[in-house]
C-alpha positions, -999 to +999 in steps of 0.1 A: +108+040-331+099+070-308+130+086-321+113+087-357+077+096-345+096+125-331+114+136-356+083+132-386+056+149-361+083+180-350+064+211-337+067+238-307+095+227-284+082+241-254+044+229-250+024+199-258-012+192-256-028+159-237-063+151-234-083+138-204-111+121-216-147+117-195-172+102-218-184+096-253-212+113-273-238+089-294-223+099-326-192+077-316-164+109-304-150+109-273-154+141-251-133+154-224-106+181-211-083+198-235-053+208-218-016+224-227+012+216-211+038+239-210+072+219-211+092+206-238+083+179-254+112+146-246+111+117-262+098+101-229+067+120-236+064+098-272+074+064-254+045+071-228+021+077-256+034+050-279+030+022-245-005+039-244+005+055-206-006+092-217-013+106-248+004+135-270-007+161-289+019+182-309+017+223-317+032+221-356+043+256-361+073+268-338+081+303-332+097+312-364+060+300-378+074+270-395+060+238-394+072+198-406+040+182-407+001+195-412-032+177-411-070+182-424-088+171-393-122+155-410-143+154-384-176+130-401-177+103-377-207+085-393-205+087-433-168+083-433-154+055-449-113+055-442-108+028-466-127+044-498-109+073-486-072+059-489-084+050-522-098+083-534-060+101-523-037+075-542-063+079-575-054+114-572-019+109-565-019+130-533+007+126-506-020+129-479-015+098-456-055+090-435-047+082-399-075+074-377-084+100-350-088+097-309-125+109-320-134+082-350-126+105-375-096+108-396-064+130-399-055+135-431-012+144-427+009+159-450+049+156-440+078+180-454+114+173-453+123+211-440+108+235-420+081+254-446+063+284-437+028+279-418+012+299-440+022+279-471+009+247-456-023+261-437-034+281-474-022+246-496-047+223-469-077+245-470-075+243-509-069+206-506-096+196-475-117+222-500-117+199-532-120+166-515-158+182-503-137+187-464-145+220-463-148+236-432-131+212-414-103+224-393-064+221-402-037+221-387-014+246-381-043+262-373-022+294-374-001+311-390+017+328-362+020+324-325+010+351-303+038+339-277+042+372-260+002+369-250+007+335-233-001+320-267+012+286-276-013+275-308-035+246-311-019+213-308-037+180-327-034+148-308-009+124-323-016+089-343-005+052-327-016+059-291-007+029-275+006+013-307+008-023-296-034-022-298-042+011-313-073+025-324-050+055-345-035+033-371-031+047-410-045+029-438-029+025-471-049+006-498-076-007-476-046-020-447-042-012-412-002-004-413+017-012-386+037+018-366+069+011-383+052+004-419+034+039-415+066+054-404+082+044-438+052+054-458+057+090-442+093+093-449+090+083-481+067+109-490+086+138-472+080+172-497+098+204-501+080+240-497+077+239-537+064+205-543+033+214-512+029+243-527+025+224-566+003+199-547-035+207-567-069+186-576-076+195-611-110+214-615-132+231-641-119+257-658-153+268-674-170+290-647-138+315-647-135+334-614-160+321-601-166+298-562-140+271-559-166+249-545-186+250-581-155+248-603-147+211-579-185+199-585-189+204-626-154+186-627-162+159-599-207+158-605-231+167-589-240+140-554-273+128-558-307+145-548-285+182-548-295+190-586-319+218-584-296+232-555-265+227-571-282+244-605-295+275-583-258+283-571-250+281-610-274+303-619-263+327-593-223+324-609-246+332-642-261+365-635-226+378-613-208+366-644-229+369-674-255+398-668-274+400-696-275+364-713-272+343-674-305+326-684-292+312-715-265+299-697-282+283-672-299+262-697-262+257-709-249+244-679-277+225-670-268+202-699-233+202-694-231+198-657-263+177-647-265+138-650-291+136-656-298+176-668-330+186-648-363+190-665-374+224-687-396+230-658-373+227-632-345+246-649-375+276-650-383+274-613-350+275-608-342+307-630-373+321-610-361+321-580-323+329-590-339+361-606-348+375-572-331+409-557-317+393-532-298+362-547-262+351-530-249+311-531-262+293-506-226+280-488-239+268-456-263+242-477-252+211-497-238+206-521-217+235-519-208+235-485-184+208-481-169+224-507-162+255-495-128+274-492-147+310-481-110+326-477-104+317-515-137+325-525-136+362-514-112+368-538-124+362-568-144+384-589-174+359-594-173+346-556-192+358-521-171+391-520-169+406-488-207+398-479-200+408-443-208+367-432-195+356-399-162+339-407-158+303-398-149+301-362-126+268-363-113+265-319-114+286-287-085+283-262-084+298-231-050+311-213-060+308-178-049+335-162-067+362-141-085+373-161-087+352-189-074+358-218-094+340-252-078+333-283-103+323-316-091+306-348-111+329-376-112+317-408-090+329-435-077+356-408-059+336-385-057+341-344-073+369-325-071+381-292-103+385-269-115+393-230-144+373-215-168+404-225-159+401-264-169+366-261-199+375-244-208+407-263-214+406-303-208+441-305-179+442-287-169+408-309-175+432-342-156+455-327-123+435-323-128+422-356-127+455-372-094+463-353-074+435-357-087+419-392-101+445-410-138+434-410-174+436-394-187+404-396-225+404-399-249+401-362-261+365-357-294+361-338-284+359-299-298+323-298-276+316-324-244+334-309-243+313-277-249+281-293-217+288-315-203+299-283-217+269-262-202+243-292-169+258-293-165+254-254-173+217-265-135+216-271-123+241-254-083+239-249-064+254-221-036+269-216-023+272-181-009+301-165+022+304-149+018+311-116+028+350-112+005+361-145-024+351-116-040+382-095-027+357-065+008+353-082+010+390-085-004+397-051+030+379-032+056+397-057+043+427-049+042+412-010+076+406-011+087+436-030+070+453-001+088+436+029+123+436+007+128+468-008+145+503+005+123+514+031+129+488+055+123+497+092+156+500+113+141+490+144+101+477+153+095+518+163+097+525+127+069+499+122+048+532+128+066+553+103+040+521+079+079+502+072+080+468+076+103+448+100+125+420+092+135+405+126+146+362+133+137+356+097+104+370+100+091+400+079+065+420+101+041+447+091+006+465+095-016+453+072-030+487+063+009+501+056+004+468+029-027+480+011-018+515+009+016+500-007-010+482-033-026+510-038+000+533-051+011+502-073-024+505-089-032+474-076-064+472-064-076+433-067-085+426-036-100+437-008-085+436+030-104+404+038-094+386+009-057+396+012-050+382+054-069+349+044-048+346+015-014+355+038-028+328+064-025+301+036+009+314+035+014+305+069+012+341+082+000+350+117-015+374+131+001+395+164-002+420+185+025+446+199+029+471+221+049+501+202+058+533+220+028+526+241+005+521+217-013+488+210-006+479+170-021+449+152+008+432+132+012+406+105+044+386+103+054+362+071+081+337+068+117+362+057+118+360+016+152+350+005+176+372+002+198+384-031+233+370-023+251+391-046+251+423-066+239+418-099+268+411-127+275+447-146+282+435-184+322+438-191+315+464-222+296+482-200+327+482-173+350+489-204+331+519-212+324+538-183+358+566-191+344+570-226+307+583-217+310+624-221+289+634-191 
């Protein structure tokens, strides 16, 4: 069986995601430590999480930005109703299996029987999470490429039937809990090719022509109760963008067409009022539009937001822990950017690397309202850990023993003076101020004297002190580094070539 979960749910070979959970909030989602894992994934890793041992998350898009298998990741742990849910997809005759989620929630997956572009499947689940009133919830790949030679291994989404004998991550097909092996053959069964995702569509009204996708899904679908008099305002502002000098007409149009019941004379007039205003722009952040909302679709057309200088959607925020740090952010419709801790901290600066690497300003939020998105997205924070030489302290001993191995290696202790070091009964032995000046004319400057002997005693270094042509020098030895046991292999073209090279 593990042998079929890994072949359905294939991603990134050489990372995986796992999640340490701590505690669980009142609105039923469990909280905890996000963390990557950089090794391949083995099938051992899908027995453990199948026999409930530890649990797997899988990165979908590989380094050729492919990916098998996506997911909407609908995150309404309250309202949701899985089982009215399955119901809804197989009226519309969607491929999208519901799964459960570690949080409450539900993963809505999407399988393919190739390897399909990212973007393809990223753009296709937007639309999709979009019309089923998901929008703004977070898919998956949550990128479209991977930023690998940054430390970047994308955002990985925890994987379904975690311990499957008594699982709490089970899919549901016509109102039943399917077994592991009956949701295995549900999924291959449904397996689609890059055409038939990219055919995959909810119908929706025509009428309102270039206009927001979210208001072409609600006159097809209806208006939810109690969001009438909203829903007719964002109408009315499609009306004037669309129809400048007869939009009040239309309003009374639509009203009629689109509203069950239609709204009252005198409502439809308040509304007009206030639609008639300067400044008049949808209101996507409110119901019903919002879970609606596809803001990377709706920029493009000629009726929608435009570019209204908004901040985009911030979806995730993973951390590469190195030293520094080094942020990536998931931005709507724009895919991954790269930041330093004072982008994160700085607006400005945050503008700034927007405009650089996606071609936008995005508009200044209140501060308040900055380090709450902040504060929310380090709510889920994943991390990505470092090897150790991309640390300062990794760093620090390479350049160590570069120091106390390269060509200007003392040929007896005098020459300990002359600031070489001294390799002597597989010790390496040197002044420490010969060490920092060698840091210094590597530019590196990341620590201070202090820092640097008590990071050589955790190295079991030790301290000495010598008498040198009779003068007293304070010494530092280190256990010999290995030694290179062979010249390095010259390439046989290169060796073949060497008579024909004309200087």
């Amino acid at each position: 069986m593990e042998n079929r979960f890994s072949s359905l749910f294939a991603g990134l070979e050489r990372a995986h995601g796992t999640y340490e959970i701590k505690d669980s909030r009142a609105d039923g989602k469990l909280t905890g430590k996000a963390v990557t894992v950089r090794e391949n994934v083995t099938i051992q890793h899908w027995k453990n999480h199948l026999a409930g041992t530890k649990g797997l998350g899988i990165i979908p898009i590989n380094d050729e930005s492919k990916v098998k298998f996506g997911a909407i990741d609908v995150d309404e742990y309250a309202e949701l109703n899985l089982k009215e849910l399955s119901t809804k997809l197989n009226q519309l005759k969607l491929p999208l299996i519901p799964c459960r989620s570690k949080s409450g929630g539900v993963h809505l997956y999407l399988f393919c029987k190739e390897w399909i572009s990212a973007s393809v499947m990223k753009l296709k689940l937007e639309e999709l999470s979009s019309a089923l009133g998901f929008g703004g919830c977070e898919v998956f790949p949550k990128q479209i490429q991977i930023l690998a030679e940054r430390g970047d291994v994308g955002g990985w989404i925890n994987m379904p039937y975690f311990n499957a004998a008594d699982t709490q991550r089970y899919a549901i097909l016509n109102e039943n809990n399917l077994t592991p092996e009956q949701f295995l053959d549900l999924a291959e069964s449904n397996l689609l090719s890059q055409k038939e995702v990219e055919k995959l569509k909810i119908e929706v009204n025509s009428e309102l022509k270039e206009g927001p996708p979210c208001l072409q899904h609600l006159t097809q679908q209806g208006f939810p109760e109690g969001t009438r008099n909203n829903g007719l305002f964002n109408i009315a502002v499609y009306a004037r963008k669309a129809f400048p000098d007869e939009w009040q007409a239309k309003v009374e149009d639509y009203n009629i067409k689109f509203m069950d019941p239609p709204l009252k004379s005198t409502e439809v007039l308040e509304v007009i009022k206030s639609a008639s205003k300067k400044t008049y722009q949808y209101t996507c952040s409110r119901a019903p539009i919002a879970p609606h909302c596809n803001a990377s679709v709706c920029k493009l057309r000629k009726h929608g937001i435009g570019n209204d200088g908004r901040m985009p959607a911030i979806h995730s925020l993973t951390k590469y822990n190195s030293n520094p740090p080094i942020w990536f952010l998931d931005i709507e419709g724009s895919g991954r950017i790269e930041l330093d801790t004072d982008d994160l901290q700085n607006q400005r600066r945050f503008q700034r690397r927007c405009m650089e690497k996606l071609n936008m300003m995005p508009a200044k939020m209140n501060e308040n309202a900055w380090n709450q998105l902040i504060n929310h997205l380090f709510e889920n924070l994943n991390v990505i850990e470092a090897p150790v030489d991309a640390s300062s302290v990794g760093q620090l001993f390479e350049l160590i023993e570069r120091f106390c191995t390269g060509r200007a290696q003392a040929m007896s202790k005098d020459e300990i003076l002359l600031g070489k070091p001294w390799t002597e009964d597989n010790k390496h032995y040197f002044r420490i101020s010969d060490l920092m000046a060698f840091f210094d004319r590597q530019h590196f400057r990341e620590f201070k004297v202090h820092q640097v002997t008590s990071l050589l005693k955790q190295r079991d270094a030790e301290h000495h002190f010598w008498n040198i042509k009779g003068k007293g020098v304070n010494l530092w030895s280190l256990p010999a580094f290995a030694k290179q046991d062979s010249g390095h292999d010259v390439p046989e073209d290169v060796e073949d070539d060497k008579e024909e090279i004309p200087f």
